[in-house]
N, C-alpha and C positions, 0 to 999 in steps of 0.2 A: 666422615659420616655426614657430616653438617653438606658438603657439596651433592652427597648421593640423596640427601633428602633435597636439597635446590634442583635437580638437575628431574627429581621423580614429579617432583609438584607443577615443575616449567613441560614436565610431557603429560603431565595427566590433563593439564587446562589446554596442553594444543590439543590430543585427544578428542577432550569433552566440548572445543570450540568448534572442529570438525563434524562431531557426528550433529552439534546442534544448527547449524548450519545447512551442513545435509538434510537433516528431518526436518527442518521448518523452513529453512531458506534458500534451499536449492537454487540455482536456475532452473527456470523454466523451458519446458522442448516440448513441440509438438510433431506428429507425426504427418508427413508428407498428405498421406491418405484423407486427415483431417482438417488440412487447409485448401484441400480442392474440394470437400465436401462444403468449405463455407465460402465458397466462391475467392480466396483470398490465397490467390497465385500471387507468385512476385510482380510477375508481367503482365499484359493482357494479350504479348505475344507468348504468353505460355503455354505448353502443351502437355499431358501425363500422359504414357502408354506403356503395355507391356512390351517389352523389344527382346527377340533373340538374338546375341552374337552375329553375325556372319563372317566369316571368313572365308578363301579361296587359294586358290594353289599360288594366286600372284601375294600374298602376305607373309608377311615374315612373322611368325609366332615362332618364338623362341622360348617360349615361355612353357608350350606342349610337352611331353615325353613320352604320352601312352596314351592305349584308350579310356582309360579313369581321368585321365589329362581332358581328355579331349571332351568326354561325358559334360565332367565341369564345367569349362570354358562355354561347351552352349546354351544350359541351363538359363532360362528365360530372366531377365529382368523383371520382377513384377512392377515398376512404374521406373521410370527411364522421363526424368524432366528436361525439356528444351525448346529451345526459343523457337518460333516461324514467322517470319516476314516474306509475303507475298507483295511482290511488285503491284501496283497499281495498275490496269490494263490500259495504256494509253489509245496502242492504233493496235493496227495487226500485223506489222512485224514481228519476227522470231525474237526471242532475246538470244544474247550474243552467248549467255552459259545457262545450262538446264539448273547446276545449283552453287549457293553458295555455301560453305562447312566451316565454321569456326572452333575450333579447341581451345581451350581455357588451363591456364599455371597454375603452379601448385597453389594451394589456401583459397585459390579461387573457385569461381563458377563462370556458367553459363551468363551470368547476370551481366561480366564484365566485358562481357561484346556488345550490350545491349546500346549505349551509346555508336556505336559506329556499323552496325549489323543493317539497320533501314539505308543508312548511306551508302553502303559497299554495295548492297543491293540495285541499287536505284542508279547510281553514275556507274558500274561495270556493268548494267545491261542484262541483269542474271533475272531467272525465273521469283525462284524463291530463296529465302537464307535460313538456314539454322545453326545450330549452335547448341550440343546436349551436355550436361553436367556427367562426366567422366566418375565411374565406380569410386566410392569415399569422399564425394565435394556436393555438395550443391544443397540437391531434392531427391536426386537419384536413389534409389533403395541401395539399402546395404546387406550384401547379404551376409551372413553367419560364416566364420572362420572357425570351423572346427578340427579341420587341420592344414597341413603345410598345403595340399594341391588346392583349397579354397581360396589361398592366396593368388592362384590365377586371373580371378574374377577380380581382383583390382589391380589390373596389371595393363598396359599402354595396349599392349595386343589386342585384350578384350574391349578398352575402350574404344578401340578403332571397329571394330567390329561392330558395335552400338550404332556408330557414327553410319559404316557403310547400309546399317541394317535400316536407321532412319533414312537415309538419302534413296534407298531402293524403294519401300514403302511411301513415300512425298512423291517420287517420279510414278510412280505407279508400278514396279517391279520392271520383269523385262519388258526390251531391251533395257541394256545400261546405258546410262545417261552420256549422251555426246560431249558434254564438254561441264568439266567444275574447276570451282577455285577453291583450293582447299587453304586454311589460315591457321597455324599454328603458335600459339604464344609462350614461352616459357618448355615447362616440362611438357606441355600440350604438343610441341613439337616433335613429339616420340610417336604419340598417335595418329598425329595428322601425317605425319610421313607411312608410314602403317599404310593409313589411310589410300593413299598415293598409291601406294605398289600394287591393292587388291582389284582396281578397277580395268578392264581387260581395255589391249592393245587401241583398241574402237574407241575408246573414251579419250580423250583431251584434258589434261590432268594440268591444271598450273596450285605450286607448292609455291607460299609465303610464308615464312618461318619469322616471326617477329621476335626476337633475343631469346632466342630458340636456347635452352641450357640444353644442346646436343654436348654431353662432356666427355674427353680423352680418358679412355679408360685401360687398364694392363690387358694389352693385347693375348697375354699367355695364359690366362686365367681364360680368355673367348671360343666360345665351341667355334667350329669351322663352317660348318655347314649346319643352317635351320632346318627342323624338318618341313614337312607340308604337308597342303590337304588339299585332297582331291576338288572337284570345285560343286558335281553334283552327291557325291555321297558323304560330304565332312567327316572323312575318314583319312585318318593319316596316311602320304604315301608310303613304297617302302622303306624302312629303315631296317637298317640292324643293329636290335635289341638284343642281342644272343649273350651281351655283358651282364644284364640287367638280373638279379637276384631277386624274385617273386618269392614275399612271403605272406604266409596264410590270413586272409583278411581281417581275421578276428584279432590275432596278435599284430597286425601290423595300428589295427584301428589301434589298440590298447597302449604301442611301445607310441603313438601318437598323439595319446592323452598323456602319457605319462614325460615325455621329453618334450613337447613341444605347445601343448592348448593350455595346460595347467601351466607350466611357466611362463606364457605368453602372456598369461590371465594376472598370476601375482606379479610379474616382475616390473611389464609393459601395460598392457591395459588400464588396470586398477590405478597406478600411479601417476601413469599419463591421462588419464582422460582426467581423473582430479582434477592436477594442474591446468587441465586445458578449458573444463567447465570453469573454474576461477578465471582464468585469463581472459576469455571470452565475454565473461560477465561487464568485463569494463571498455567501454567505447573507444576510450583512448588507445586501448591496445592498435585496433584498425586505423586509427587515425595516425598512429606514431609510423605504424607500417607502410601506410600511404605515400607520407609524409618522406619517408626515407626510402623507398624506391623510388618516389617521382623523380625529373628532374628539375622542377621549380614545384616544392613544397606549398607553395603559397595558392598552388590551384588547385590543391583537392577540395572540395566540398563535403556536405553533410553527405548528397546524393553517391557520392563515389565511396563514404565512408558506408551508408547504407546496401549499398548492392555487395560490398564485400562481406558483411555482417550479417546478412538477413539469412543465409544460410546455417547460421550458427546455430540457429531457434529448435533444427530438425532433431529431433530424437538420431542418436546413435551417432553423431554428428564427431565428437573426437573416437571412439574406436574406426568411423572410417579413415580419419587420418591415419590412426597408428595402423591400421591394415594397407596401407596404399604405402607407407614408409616400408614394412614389411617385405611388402610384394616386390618395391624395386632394388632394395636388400639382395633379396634374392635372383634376382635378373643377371644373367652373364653376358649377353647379348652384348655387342659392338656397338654404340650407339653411332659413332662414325662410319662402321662400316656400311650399317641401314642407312644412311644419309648418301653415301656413295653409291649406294645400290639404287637408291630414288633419282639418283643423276644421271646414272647410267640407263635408265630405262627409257625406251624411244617414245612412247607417248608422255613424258614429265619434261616438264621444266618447273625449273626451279632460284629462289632468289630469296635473300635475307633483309629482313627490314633490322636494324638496330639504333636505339640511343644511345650517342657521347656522353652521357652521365649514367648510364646504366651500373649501379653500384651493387646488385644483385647477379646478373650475370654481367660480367664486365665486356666491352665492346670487342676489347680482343680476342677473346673466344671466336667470337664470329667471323672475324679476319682471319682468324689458324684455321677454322673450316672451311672458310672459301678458300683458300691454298693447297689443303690437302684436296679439295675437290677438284683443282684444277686452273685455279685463279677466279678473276672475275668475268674474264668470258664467257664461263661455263657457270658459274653462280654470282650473279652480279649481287652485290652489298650495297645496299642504301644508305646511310647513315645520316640520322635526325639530327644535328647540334644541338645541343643544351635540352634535349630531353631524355627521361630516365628510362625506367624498366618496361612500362607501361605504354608505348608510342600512341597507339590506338587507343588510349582514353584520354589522354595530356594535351591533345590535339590533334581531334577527329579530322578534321577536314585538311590539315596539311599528311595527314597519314595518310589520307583515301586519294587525295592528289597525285602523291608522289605513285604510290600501289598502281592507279588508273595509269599515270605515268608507262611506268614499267612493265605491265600489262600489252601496252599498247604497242610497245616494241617487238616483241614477239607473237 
């Protein structure tokens, strides 16, 4: 008895620590909407717009099934945040690429290209560069997961879609742009390949995958074939659905609340974003995490610990996590196979940057995918000595060297 009263009074005070905490000392979040309203963007390359998806017959969405799939998937972003860096106008020469596209790893943002995004710009010759915060990260709106097909909208597909949608809208829609450099870092590497395959034949496509986590996954568990979409009506082509068991939309919403939003909400949600407003709350979390991707800990700064953090501020900010964890939960897709497929394609080339201390995705990952793609003549591997996860913040200028390097080769 004596333990069952210790054990009721030790949860009634975590309890009553909790809820006082929450009603008077929460963290603080503001909404997207209201930091552009007070002028106080991350960047002053920042940008807010509403963006629709885009997709086309040349993208791999794996992630569609139907036309409720598809309905989803283009449903408009109402604010869509990303960096633009406009080349300086020197002479009147062409520049050598219409754009530059950077994508951003998990936990991060758009923020974390902003040290090397004016450089890549400026020594490769390109027009403009961007770089948009992917569905669950950054500034980007989030939208409401009320059931499983919501979970599209935070899914590589769709962020690549974003990406294609800014880069058509910057160039100024048609034509497509002659020639980009697309840059993928981490899980970013999923979209930015995406990316890659939607831009037609005409376009000159170079893919840099920097410690790309593209991961080996049970090949028997992978559909065969993705579906597609037409390119002027974004409508699926054909497939056969004639398996597919259609039930009545009232009871499908309902068996959807009942097995999937309501569990979602107590088991994951509620729990997880707790823990994750607490974790957030303290600086050090970012700094420990810096600290142990880099590869010389000794060089992160405030500034790198700031660009990773400032996103944390946004309203709704851990449910996008747990919806983006979610989303690729759910994904069957081949991640090597889309990699092979972006190899194979006659307008892509393609090549890996990676660091020797990468302790988050480890370097040999990258070496097994240049093998299975073909070696290194077909995907050449760069490797940084003694840098970590990060190559392109840890040091800008020997990253954009080697890149211009390798670039120049082909």
């Amino acid at each position: 008895r004596l333990r069952f009263i210790v054990l009721q009074s030790l949860l009634g005070t975590l309890v009553s620590n909790i809820l006082v905490e929450d009603l008077l000392f929460a963290p603080s979040r503001i909404g997207t909407e209201k930091l552009a309203s007070k002028y106080n963007l991350p960047s002053p390359l920042s940008q807010l717009e509403t963006v629709v998806p885009l997709f086309s017959k040349h993208s791999s969405v794996w992630d569609i099934k139907d036309e409720e799939d598809l309905a989803t998937a283009f449903e408009p972003f109402e604010l869509v945040h990303y960096l633009r860096y406009d080349a300086p106008q020197k002479d009147a020469s062409p520049p050598r690429f219409d754009v530059i596209h950077a994508s951003h790893g998990f936990g991060a943002s758009s923020l974390s290209w902003l040290p090397a995004l004016p450089t890549l710009v400026d020594r490769l010759g390109a027009r403009v560069g961007l770089a948009h915060d992917a569905p669950g990260f950054g500034f980007t709106s989030r939208p409401p997961v009320n059931c499983k097909r919501d979970l599209i909208r935070y899914t590589p597909a769709t962020s690549a879609g974003l990406g294609v949608s800014i880069v058509q809208t910057v160039t100024g829609g048609a034509p497509a742009p002659s020639s980009v450099v697309l840059f993928g870092h981490s899980m970013g590497a999923l979209s930015c390949v995406r990316m890659g395959l939607t831009f037609p034949e005409s376009t000159k496509v170079k893919i840099v995958l920097v410690s790309p986590a593209v991961l080996f996954k049970n090949e028997s568990t992978i559909a065969k074939k993705p579906p597609t979409i037409t390119d002027d009506q974004h409508t699926l082509a054909s497939n056969d659905n004639s398996a597919i068991v259609t039930l009545p939309k009232r009871l499908r919403l309902l068996l959807e609340q009942l097995f999937f939003t309501i569990p979602k909400q107590i088991l994951l949600e509620i729990p997880l974003s707790y823990l994750l407003k607490r974790l957030v709350g303290n600086g050090k979390l970012w700094r420990s995490g810096l600290r142990a991707a880099w590869g010389n800990s000794s060089l992160v700064t405030e500034n790198d610990v700031k660009r990773f953090s400032w996103p944390s501020i946004g309203k709704g900010w851990e449910k996008g996590l747990v919806n983006f964890a979610l989303a690729m939960a759910s994904c069957k897709d081949s991640e090597v196979e889309l990699l092979k497929r972006a190899v194979s394609h006659p307008n892509v080339s393609l090549f890996i940057v990676h660091g020797t201390k990468d302790n988050v995705v480890p370097i040999s990952n990258s070496r097994r995918l240049v093998k299975v793609c073909g070696g290194e003549d077909v995907v050449p591997l760069i490797e940084m000595p003694g840098l970590g996860h990060d190559p392109f913040e840890e040091n800008v200028e020997l990253f954009v060297s080697l890149v211009k390097e390798e670039i120049e080769k082909t």
